[in-house]
N, C-alpha and C positions, 0 to 999 in steps of 0.2 A: 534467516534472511538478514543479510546486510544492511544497515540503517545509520542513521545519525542523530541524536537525542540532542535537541534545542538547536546546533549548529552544523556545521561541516567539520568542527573542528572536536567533535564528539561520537567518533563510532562505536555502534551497539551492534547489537542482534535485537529482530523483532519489534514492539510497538513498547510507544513508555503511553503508557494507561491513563498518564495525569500530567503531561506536557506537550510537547512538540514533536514529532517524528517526522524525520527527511526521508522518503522511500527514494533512493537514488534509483534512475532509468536502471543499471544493471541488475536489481533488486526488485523490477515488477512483474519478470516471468514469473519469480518466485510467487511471489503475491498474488496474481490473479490465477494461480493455479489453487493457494490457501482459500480464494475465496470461492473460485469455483468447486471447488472439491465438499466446499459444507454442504451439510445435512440439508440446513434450509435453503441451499440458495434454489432450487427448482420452486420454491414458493414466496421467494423476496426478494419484490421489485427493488428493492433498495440496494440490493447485494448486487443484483442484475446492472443497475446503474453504474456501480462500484465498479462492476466487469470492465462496464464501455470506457468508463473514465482511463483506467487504467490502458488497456489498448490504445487508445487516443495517446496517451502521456508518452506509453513507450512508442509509437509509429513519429509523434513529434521529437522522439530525444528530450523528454523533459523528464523533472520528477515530480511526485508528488510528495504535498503536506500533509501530516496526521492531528491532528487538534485534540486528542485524546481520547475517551472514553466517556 
């Protein structure tokens, strides 16, 4: 998954565990398929939330922040 660690002007792959993560809009198909696809999300309201956020972000043209782990 296509990302950006602290700015835009830093692309990765994936989540940095212990800083900032930009999920750009193009990057949250990816994403909410990762999060839908877990083990627990049929039992975590939290993941479930994660779901909505993410649909909302991408129907807006936004992206979202990662704050770490």
């Amino acid at each position: 998954m296509r990302t950006y660690f602290q700015s835009y002007h830093r692309p990765e792959l994936g989540l940095d565990y212990y800083g900032i993560t930009i999920i750009p809009n193009e990057s949250l198909s990816m994403f909410y398929e990762i999060v839908t696809q877990s083990r627990a999300f049929p039992r975590s309201e939290e993941l479930s939330d994660l779901a909505r956020l993410i649909i909302q972000a991408e129907r807006e043209g936004k992206d979202l922040v990662h704050f770490g782990i």
